[in-house]
N, C-alpha and C positions, 0 to 999 in steps of 0.2 A: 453463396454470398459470404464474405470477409465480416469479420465481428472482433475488432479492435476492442480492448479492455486496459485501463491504465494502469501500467504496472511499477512507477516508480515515479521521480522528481530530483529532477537531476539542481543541485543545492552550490554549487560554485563551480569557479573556475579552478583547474589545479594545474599548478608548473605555468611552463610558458608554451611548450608545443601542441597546447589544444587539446590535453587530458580534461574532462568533468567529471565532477565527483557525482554520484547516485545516489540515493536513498530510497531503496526497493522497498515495494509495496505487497509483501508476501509473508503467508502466515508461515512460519516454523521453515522452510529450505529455500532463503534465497541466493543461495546456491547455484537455483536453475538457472540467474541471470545468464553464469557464462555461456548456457545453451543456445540463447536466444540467437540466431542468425541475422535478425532486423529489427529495428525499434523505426518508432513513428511519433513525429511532432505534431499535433495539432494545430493547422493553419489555415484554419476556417471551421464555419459549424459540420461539415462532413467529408473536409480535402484536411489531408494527409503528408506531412512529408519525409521519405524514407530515412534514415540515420543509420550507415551501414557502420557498425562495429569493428576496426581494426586489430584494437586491443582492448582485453578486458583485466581486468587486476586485482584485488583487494586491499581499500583505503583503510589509510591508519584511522580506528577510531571507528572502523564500522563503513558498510556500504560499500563500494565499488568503484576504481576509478575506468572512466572507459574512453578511449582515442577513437572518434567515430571519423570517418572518411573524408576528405576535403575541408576538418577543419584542423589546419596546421599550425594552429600562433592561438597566444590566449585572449586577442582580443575577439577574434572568431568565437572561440568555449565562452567570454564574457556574456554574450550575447544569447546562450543559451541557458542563461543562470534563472531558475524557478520554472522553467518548463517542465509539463510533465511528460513521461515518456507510456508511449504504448507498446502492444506486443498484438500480433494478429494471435487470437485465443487456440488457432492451430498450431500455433509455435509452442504452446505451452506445453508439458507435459502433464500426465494427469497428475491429480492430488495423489499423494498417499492414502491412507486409512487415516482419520485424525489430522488432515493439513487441509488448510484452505486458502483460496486465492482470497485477496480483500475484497473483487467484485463481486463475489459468490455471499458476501455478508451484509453489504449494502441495502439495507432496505429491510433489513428481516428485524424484526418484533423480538424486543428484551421485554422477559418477562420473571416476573419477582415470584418464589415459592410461594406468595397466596393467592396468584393467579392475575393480580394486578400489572396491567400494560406499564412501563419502566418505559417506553419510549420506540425510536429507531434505531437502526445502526446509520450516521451517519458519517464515518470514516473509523479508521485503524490507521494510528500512529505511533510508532518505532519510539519508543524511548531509554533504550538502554538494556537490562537481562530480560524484559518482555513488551507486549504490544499494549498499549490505551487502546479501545473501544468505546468511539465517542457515540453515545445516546443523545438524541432529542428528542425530548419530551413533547408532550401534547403543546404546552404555552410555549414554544420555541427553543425554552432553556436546555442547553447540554450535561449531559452527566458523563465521566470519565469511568471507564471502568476498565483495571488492571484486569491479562489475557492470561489470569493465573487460574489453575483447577481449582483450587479453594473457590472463586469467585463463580466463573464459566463453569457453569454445572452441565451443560450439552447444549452440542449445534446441532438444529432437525434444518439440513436446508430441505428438504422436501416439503416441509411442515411451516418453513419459512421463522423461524421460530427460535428465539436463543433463551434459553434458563438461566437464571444468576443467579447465586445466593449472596448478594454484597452487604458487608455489615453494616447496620445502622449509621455506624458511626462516618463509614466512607460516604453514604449520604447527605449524611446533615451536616459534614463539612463543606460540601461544595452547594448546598444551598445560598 
């Protein structure tokens, strides 16, 4: 059985011949992107539609520009602007020692050195020299937490489990 995982968000249109720009969704080498053989659009709660990759590149500014198959003009690429892009999880290659896919973090329990629940992990978001790691909390509210080792003290995915030592101060600002 096939097990699609979302690996990026494709964020405009670029040019006029149906280049999109990307914004992968990968811990520390997204690099792999140009590996990828085939990406997938979601077009229903469990259909699928292929996006076969012509050309891949790297955008100014970060991310990825990619020329996918039969779409030739930017009003085609328009129309794929905010979608998100999958990857079948066989396409991927494995993690290094230290790297993780964003799906592999989703759902795992941040937990604060006195043992106190800190929340979920409900997304990782790209902002520039490292990744946010959005938490929610027990009452809904989100807490941002920079993917810097000062902060991220270990990932147990086994253990389902994340450690953080974030300063007080990074706390009680986003209260």
């Amino acid at each position: 059985m096939s097990r699609k995982v979302r690996i990026g968000k494709i964020t405009r249109a670029h040019g006029m011949k149906g280049e999109v720009k990307i914004l992968p969704f990968l811990i520390k080498n997204p690099e792999i992107i140009r590996e990828i053989p085939l990406f997938f659009q979601r077009v229903g709660q469990k259909e699928f539609k292929p996006l076969k990759p012509q050309q891949i590149r790297p955008a100014p500014g970060g991310g990825f520009l990619i020329k996918f198959e039969g779409i030739d003009h930017r009003e085609k690429a328009e129309l794929l602007h905010d979608v998100d892009l999958f990857v079948e999880l066989s396409d991927l290659p494995p993690p290094e020692e230290d790297e993780y896919y964003v799906y592999e973090l989703l759902g795992l329990k941040v937990v604060l050195p006195d043992g106190k629940i800190l929340g979920e992990v409900a997304g990782v978001m790209p902002v520039g020299p490292y990744d946010l790691l959005e938490v929610k909390g027990p009452g809904g509210k989100s807490v941002y937490l920079p993917m810097i080792e000062e902060i991220i003290k270990k990932i147990d995915l086994k253990a389902g489990v994340i450690e953080t030592t974030p300063s007080p101060d990074l706390l009680e600002v986003q209260e």
